[in-house]
C-alpha positions as CSV (number, residue, x, y, z in Angstrom):
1,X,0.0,0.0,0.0
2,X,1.1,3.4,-0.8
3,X,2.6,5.3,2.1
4,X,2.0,8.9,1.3
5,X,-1.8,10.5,1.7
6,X,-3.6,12.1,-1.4
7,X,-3.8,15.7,-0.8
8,X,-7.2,16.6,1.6
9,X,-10.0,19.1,0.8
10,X,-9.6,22.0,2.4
11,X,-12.6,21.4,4.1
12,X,-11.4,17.5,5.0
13,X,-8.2,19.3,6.1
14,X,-9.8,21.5,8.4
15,X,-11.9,18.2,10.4
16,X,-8.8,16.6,10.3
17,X,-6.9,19.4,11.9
18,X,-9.6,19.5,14.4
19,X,-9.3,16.3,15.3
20,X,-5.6,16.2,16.0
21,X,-6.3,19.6,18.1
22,X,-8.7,17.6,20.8
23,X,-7.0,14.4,20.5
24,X,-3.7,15.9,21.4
25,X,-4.9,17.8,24.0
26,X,-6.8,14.9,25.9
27,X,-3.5,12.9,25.8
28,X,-1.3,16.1,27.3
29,X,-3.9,16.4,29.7
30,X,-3.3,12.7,30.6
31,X,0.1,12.2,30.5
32,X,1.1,8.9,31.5
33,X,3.8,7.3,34.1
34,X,5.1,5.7,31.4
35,X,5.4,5.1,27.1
36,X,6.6,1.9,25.5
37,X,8.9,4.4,23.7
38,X,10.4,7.9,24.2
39,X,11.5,9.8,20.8
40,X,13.2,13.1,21.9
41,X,13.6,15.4,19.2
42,X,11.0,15.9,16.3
43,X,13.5,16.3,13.7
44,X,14.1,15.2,10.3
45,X,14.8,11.5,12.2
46,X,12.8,11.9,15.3
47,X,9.8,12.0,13.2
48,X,10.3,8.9,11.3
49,X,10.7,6.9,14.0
50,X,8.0,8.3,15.7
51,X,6.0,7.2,12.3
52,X,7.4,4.1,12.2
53,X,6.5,2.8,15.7
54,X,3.0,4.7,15.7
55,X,1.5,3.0,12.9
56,X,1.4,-0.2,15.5
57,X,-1.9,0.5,17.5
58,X,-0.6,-1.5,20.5
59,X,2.6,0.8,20.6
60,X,2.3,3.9,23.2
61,X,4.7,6.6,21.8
62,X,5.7,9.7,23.3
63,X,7.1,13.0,21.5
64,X,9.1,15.7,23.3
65,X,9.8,18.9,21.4
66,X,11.5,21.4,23.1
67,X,10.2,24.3,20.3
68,X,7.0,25.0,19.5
69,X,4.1,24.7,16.6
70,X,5.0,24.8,13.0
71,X,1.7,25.5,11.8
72,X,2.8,29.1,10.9
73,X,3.3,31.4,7.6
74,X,7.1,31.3,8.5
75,X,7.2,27.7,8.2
76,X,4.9,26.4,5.8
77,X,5.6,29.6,3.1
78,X,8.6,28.5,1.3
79,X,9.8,31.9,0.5
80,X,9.6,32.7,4.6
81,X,12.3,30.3,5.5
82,X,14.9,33.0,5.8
83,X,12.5,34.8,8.8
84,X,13.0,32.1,10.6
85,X,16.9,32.2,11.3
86,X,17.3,34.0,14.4
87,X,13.9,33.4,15.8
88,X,12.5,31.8,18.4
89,X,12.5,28.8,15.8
90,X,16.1,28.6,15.7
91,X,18.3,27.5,19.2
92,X,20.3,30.5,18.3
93,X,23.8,28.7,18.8
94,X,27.2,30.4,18.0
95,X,30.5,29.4,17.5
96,X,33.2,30.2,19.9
97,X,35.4,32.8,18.1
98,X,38.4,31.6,16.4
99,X,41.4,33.1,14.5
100,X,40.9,30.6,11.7
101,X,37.7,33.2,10.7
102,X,40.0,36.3,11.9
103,X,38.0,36.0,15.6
104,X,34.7,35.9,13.8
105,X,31.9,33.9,15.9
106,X,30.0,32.3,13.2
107,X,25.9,31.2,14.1
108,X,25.2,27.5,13.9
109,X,21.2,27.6,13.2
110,X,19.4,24.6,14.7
111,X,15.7,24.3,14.3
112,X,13.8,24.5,17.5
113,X,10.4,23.9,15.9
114,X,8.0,20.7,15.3
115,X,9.9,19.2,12.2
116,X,13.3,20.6,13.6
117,X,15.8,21.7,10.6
118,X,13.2,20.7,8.0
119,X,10.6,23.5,9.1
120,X,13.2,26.0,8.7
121,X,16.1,25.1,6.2
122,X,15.9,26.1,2.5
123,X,13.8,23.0,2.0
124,X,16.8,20.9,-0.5
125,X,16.7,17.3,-0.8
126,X,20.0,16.4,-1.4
127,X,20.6,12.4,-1.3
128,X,24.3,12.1,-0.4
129,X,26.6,10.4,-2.3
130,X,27.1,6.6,-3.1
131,X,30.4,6.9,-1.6
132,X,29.7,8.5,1.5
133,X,27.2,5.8,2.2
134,X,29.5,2.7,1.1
135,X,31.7,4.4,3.8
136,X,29.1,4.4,6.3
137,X,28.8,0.6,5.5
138,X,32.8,0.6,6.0
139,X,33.3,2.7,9.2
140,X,30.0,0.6,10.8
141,X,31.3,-3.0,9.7
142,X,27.0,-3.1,8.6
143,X,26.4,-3.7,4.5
144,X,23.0,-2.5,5.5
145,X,24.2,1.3,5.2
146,X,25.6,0.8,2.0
147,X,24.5,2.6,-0.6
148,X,22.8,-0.3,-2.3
149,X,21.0,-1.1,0.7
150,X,20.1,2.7,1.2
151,X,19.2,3.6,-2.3
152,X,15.8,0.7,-1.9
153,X,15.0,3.2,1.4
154,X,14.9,6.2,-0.6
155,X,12.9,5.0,-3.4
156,X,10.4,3.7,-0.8
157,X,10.2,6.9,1.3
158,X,9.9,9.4,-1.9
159,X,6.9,10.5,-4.0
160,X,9.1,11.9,-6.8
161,X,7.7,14.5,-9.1
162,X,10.6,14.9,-12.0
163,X,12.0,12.7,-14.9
164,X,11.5,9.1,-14.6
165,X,14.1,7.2,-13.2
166,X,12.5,4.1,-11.8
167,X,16.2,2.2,-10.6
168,X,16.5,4.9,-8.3
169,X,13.5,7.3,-7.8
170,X,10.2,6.6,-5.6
171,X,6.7,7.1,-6.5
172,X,4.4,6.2,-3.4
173,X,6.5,7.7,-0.2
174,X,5.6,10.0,2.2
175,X,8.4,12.8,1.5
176,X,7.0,14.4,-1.3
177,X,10.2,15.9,-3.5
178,X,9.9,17.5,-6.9
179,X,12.4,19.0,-9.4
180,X,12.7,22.5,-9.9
181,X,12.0,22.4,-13.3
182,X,11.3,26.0,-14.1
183,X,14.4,28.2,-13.6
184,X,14.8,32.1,-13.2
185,X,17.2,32.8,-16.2
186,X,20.4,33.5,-13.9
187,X,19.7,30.3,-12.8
188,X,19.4,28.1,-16.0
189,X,22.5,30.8,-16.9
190,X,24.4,28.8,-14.2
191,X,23.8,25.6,-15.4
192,X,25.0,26.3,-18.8
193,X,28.0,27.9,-17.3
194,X,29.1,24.4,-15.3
195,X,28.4,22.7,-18.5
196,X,30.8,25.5,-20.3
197,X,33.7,24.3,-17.8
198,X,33.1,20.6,-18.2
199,X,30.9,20.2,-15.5
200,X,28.2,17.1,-16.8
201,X,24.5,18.1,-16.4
202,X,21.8,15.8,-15.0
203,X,17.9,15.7,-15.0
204,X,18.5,15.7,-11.1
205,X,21.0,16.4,-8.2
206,X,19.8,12.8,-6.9
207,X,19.7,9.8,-8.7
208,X,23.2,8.7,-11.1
209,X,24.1,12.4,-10.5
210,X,25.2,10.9,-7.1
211,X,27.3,8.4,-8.4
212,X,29.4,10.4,-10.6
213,X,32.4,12.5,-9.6
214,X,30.7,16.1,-10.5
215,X,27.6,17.1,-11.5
216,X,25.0,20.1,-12.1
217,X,21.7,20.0,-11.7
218,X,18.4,22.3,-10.9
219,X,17.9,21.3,-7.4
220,X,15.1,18.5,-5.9
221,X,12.8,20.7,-3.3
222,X,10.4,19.2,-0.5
223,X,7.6,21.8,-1.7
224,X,4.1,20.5,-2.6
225,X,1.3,23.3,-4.1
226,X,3.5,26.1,-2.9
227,X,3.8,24.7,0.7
228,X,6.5,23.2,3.0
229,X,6.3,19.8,3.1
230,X,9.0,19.1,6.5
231,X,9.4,16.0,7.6
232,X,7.0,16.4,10.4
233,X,4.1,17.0,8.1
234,X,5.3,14.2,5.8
235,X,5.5,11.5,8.4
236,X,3.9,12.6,12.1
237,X,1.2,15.2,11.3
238,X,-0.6,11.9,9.4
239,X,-1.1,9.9,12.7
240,X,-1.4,12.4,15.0
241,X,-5.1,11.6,15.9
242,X,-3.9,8.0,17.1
243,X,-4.6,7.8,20.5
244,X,-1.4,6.0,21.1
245,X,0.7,8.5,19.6
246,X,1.5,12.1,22.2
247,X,3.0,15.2,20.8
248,X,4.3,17.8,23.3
249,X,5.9,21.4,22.5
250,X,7.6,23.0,24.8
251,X,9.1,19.9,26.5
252,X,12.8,20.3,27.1
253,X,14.6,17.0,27.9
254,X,17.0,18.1,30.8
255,X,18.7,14.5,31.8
256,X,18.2,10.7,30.6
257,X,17.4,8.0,34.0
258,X,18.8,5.0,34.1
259,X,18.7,1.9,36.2
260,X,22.9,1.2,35.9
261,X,23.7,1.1,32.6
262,X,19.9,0.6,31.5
263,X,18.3,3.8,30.4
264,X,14.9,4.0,31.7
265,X,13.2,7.3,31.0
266,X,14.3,11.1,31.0
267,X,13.5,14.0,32.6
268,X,12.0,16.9,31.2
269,X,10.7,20.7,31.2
270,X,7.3,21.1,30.7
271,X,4.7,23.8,31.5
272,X,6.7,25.0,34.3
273,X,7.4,21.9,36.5
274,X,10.1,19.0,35.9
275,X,8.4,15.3,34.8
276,X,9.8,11.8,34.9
277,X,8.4,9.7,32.4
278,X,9.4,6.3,32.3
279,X,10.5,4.1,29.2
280,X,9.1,0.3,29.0
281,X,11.2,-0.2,26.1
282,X,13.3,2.3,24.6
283,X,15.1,5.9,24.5
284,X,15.7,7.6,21.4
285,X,17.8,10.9,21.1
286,X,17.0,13.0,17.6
287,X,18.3,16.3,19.3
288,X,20.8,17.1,16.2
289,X,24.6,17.4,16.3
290,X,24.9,20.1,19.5
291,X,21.8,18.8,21.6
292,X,22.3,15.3,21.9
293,X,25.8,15.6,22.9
294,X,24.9,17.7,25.5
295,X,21.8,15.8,26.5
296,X,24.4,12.6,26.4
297,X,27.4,14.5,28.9
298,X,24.4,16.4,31.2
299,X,23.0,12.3,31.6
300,X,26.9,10.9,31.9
301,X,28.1,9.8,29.2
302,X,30.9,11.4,27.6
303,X,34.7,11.9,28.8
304,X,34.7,10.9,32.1
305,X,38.0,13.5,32.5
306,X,35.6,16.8,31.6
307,X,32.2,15.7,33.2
308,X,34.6,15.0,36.8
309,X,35.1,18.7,36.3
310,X,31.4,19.8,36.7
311,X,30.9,17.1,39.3
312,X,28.8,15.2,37.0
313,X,28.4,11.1,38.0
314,X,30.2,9.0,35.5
315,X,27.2,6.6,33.3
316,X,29.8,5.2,31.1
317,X,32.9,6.9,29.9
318,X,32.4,7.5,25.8
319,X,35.6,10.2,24.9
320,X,34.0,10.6,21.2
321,X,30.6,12.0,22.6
322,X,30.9,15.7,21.4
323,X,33.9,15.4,19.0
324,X,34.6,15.1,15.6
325,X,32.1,17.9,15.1
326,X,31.8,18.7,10.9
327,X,29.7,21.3,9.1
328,X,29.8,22.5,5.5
329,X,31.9,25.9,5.9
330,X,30.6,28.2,2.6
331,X,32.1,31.3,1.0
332,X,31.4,33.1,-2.2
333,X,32.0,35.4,-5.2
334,X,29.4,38.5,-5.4
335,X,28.8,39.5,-8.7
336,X,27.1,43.2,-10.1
337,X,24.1,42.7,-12.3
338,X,24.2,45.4,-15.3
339,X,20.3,45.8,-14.0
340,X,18.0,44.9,-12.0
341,X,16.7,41.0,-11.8
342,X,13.6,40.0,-13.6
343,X,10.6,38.8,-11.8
344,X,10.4,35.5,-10.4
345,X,13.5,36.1,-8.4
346,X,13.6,33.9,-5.5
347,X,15.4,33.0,-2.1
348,X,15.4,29.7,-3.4
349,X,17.8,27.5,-4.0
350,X,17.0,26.1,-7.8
351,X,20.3,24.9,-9.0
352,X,23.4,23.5,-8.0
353,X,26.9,23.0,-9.3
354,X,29.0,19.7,-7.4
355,X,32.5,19.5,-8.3
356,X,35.8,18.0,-7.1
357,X,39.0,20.9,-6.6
358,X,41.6,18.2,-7.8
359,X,41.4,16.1,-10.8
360,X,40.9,12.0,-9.7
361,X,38.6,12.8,-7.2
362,X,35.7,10.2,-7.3
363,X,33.7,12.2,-4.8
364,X,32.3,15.8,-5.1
365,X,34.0,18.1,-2.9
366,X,32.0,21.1,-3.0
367,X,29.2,22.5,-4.0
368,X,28.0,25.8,-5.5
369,X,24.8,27.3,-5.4
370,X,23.4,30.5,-7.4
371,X,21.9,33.1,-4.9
372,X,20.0,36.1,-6.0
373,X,21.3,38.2,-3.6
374,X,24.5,39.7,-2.1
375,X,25.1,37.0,0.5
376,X,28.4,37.7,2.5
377,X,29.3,38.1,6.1
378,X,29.0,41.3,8.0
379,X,32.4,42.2,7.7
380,X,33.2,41.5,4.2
381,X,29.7,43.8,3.2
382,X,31.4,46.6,5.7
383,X,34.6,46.4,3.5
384,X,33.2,45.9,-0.4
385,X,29.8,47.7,0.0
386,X,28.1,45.4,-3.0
387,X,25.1,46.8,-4.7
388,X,21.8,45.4,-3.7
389,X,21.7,44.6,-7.1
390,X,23.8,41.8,-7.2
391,X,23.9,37.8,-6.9
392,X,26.3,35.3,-5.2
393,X,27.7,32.1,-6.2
394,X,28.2,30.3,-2.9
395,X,30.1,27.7,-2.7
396,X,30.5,24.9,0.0
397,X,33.3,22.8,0.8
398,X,31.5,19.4,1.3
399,X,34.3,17.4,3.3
400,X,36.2,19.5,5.7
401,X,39.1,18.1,7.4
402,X,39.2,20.3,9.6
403,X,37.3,19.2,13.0
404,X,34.9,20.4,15.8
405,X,33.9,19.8,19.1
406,X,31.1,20.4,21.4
407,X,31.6,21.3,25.3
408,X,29.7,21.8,28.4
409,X,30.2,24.7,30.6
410,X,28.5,23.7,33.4
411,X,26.3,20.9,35.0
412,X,22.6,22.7,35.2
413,X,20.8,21.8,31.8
414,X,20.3,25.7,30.8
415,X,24.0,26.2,31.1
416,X,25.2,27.0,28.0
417,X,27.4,24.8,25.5
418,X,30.6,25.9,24.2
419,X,31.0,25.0,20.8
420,X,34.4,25.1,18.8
421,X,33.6,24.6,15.3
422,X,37.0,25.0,14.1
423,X,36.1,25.9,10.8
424,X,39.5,26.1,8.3
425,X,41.5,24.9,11.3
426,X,43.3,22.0,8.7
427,X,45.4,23.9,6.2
428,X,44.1,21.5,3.6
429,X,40.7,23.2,4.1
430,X,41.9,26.8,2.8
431,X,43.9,25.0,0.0
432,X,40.8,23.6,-1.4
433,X,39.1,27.1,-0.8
434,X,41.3,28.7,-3.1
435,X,40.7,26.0,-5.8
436,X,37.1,26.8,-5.1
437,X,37.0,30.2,-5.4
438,X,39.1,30.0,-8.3
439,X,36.3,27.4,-9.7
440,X,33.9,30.4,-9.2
441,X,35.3,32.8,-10.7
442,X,35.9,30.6,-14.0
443,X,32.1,29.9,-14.1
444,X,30.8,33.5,-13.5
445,X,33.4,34.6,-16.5
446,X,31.6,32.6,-19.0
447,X,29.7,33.5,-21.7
448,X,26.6,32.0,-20.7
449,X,26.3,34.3,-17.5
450,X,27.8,37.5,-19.5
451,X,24.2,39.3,-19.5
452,X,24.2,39.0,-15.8
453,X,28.1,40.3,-14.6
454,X,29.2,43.7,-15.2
455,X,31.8,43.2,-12.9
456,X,32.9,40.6,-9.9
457,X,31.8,43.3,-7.1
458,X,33.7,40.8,-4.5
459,X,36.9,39.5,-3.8
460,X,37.5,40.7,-7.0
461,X,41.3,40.3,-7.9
462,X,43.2,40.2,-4.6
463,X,46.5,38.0,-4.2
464,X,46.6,34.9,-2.4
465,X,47.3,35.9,1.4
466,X,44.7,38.9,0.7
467,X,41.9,36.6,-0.6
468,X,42.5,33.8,2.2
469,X,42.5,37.2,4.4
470,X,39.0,37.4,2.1
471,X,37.6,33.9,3.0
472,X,37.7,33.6,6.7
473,X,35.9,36.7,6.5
474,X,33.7,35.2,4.6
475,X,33.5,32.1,5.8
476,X,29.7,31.0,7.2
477,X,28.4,27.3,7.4
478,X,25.3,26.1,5.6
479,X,23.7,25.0,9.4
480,X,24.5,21.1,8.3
481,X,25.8,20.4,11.9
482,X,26.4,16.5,11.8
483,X,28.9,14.0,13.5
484,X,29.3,14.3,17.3
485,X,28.0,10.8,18.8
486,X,29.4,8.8,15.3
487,X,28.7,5.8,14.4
488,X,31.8,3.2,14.4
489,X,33.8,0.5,16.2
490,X,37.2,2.6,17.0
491,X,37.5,4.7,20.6
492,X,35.6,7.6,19.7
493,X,32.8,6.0,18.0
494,X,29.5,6.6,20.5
495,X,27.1,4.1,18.9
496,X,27.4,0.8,17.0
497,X,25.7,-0.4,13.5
498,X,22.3,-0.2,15.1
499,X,22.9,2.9,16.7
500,X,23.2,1.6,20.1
501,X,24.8,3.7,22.6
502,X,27.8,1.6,23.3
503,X,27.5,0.5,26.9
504,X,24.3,1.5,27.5
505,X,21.1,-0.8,27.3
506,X,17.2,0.8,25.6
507,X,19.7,3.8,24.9
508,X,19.5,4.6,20.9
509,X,20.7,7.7,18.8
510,X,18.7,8.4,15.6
511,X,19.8,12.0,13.8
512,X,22.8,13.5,12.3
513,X,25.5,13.1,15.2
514,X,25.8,9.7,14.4
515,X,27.6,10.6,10.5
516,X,31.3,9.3,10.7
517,X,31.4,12.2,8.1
518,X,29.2,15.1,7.0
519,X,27.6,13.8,3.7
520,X,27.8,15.2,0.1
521,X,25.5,18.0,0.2
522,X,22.7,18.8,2.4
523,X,21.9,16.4,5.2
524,X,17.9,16.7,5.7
525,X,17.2,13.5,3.5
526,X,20.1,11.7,4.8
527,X,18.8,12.1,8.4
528,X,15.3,10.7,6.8
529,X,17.4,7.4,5.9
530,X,19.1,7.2,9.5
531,X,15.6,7.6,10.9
532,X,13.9,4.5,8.5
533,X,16.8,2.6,9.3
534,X,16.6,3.2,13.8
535,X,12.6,2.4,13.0
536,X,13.6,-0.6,11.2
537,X,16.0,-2.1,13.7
538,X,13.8,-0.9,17.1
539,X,10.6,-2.7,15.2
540,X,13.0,-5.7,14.9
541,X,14.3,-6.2,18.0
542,X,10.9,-5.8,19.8
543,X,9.1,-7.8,17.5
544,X,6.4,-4.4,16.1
């Protein structure tokens, strides 16, 4: 049977909407002692395991977001997505400053919202590559995160509006993904351009575009009839007028309970007063790449050295718990338009250029992505002043060596984290930034984008020790946070192949901490994979 829902009436849409409304609030009103499971974190993986344990009637589930509704303009209007940055949809984190970005702090954007990232990112769906997911299988000793084994996952979980491609592409899943097939001009420019430097193009940034070694493509897009289709909507929203299934906003999770080494429940924030919920079966952290970490050393588990220093008992001593922190640093060329841009101009992100900076590469290692806008850091807008009437090719460096970690600063749950993201730290990260830039600069000299550059209006020409000067100015991240509880089998791996915390009994971790590496682009439809594959193995081992 299909898994995705025809589109309602709006009148159907409306009873149905009313009928989550009063069932959700007769279960918050009587919360029970205890849930078969406990999903913390209504992200982009939260949600699909919430999904996937729901649809059994005899399963009590329990949902704890710490944000609040999405069921706003900001959220579900596509072209909003930028209002939400900064808001109280967004845990507002910051790096600690660092002299890699000339002592720059640069925002890490988290969604603190039901769907998490997917309510408020720039709503890409961007696979990952074969070879990110063959390492996976590698790094995990499990052939079941191979890309083979993934690629039958994501043509289960897509309904795929875009050119055929039945060996890889879904028709019947609940994430709805289309292809932006109708391009402003700068953007279809762009795409011409990659081809003009030797840069194949493909019908879609997923598919056999992900098995190649470059690529350019108009992007895929998780928007349905002009509206936000998060993973939330697309998998919880569905079921929630189950009565086994509770949702609750505002719920922080302040500390996970265990019996020994045998998690049992967690502690929360809720409505003024702190709760103990209990756990028959299972815990399941989807709190993203800072949260669970934190969540993780606030509970004990982490380096046994740093939690002694905040007097925090020792659960079990994991040293990788808030390392090997990776993001997708970005940095860009601004270019002057020789007039204003037509209509149809959008924040959007419709196309997208993957590359490799060195010849022999079999991976893509960054990215670029046409903006129509001026899109540089404070600083760099304070020195070059670009027009308003101007457009960005920002690029992103998809496999950073350089690496992150995430710290507490204190035992009380509301203390805040400190957060080294390191960004440029490894000197092989700037080298490949200059290749990139340089890779820019080639495409936005082309003829195809000549009726849309009067001039590069930034870096322009600098010399080498100027424009790296340029990037760590320039440098932001593209809020793909991913890594810091990895999955593996040396020391600073946190969980196993089944995303087990390792020592821990009913303890799981389903989001984007558990990466050994950031993937190939953006990460919201990888962290739908992670979250089939935790539903998978929980329904498995209990028998669902």
């Amino acid at each position: 049977m299909p898994d995705t829902l025809p589109i309602a009436s709006e009148e159907s849409s409306f009873a149905f909407a009313q009928r989550v409304r009063a069932n959700q609030s007769r279960l918050a009103a009587a919360l029970q002692t205890w849930y078969d499971f406990i999903i913390c974190g209504s992200g982009s993986s939260g949600s699909v395991v919430v999904r996937r344990l729901a649809e059994n009637p005899h399963v009590r589930v329990l949902l704890l977001e710490a944000g609040g509704t999405d069921d706003i303009p900001q959220v579900m209007d596509p072209q909003q997505w930028v209002t939400n940055l900064g808001s109280e949809r967004d845990w507002g984190y910051q790096a600690e400053p660092s002299s890699y970005v000339n002592g720059r702090r640069v925002p890490l954007t988290m969604g603190k919202t039901l769907g998490g990232g997917s309510s408020i990112n720039v709503m890409v769906w961007a696979r990952g590559h074969k070879n990110d997911w063959d390492f996976f299988a590698e790094e995990s000793g499990d052939p079941a995160w191979s890309y083979e084994s993934v690629l039958d996952i994501y043509r289960r979980i897509e309904t795929y509006e875009g050119a055929p491609d039945i060996a890889r592409r879904g028709l019947a899943g609940p994430m709805y993904v289309r292809n932006t097939s109708t391009l402003h001009p700068l953007n279809a420019a762009v795409l011409e351009a990659g081809q003009a430097v030797g840069i194949p193009r493909f019908d879609s940034p997923n598919g056999s575009m992900m098995e190649a070694a470059e690529g350019c493509s108009s992007t895929d897009l998780i928007i349905r009839e002009g509206r936000r289709q998060s993973v939330f909507r697309s998998y919880v929203y569905p079921v929630m007028d189950r009565p086994n299934l509770t949702v609750l906003t505002g719920a922080l999770v302040t500390s996970i309970l265990f019996a020994g080494k045998k998690a049992t429940g967690v502690e929360f924030a809720y409505e003024g007063k702190t709760r103990r919920i209990m756990a028959a079966s299972e815990v399941v952290l989807s709190l993203g790449a800072l949260n669970t970490p934190k969540l993780l050393m606030q509970s004990g588990i982490g380096d046994s050295d740093e939690l002694g220093k905040f007097g925090i008992p020792i659960v079990e001593h994991l040293p990788g718990v808030g390392r090997n922190l990776q993001d997708h640093p970005s940095f860009g060329r601004v270019f002057q338009l020789p007039e204003p841009l037509l209509s149809g101009a959008t924040f959007l992100g419709e196309a997208v250029v993957f590359g490799k900076s060195e010849s022999g590469m079999a991976t893509p290692d960054f990215a670029i992505f046409p903006l129509l806008v001026p899109f540089t850091s404070p600083e760099n807008q304070e020195r070059f002043h670009p027009s308003p009437n101007s457009w960005t090719l920002s690029s992103i460096l998809l496999h950073p060596k350089s690496r992150g970690e995430v710290h507490l600063t204190g035992a009380n749950p509301l203390d805040p984290l400190r957060i080294e993201a390191n960004f440029l730290s490894n000197a092989e990260d700037m080298k490949a930034a200059l290749a990139i830039m340089a890779i820019c600069r080639e495409i936005g000299m082309t003829d195809a984008l000549k009726p849309f550059v009067t001039r590069e209006a930034m870096p322009d020409d600098l010399g080498e020790d100027d424009l790296k000067d340029f990037i760590r100015n320039d440098c932001t991240n593209y809020r793909h946070q991913t890594c810091t509880a990895k999955m593996g089998r040396d020391a600073q791996s946190v969980v196993n192949a089944q995303l087990q915390v390792y020592g821990i009994d009913n303890l799981r971790i389903a989001d984007g901490s558990i990466l050994p590496r950031v993937t190939t682009g953006n990460t919201m439809a990888p962290c739908v994979v992670i979250g089939e594959r935790a539903g998978e193995m929980i329904k498995k081992a209990y028998q669902l």
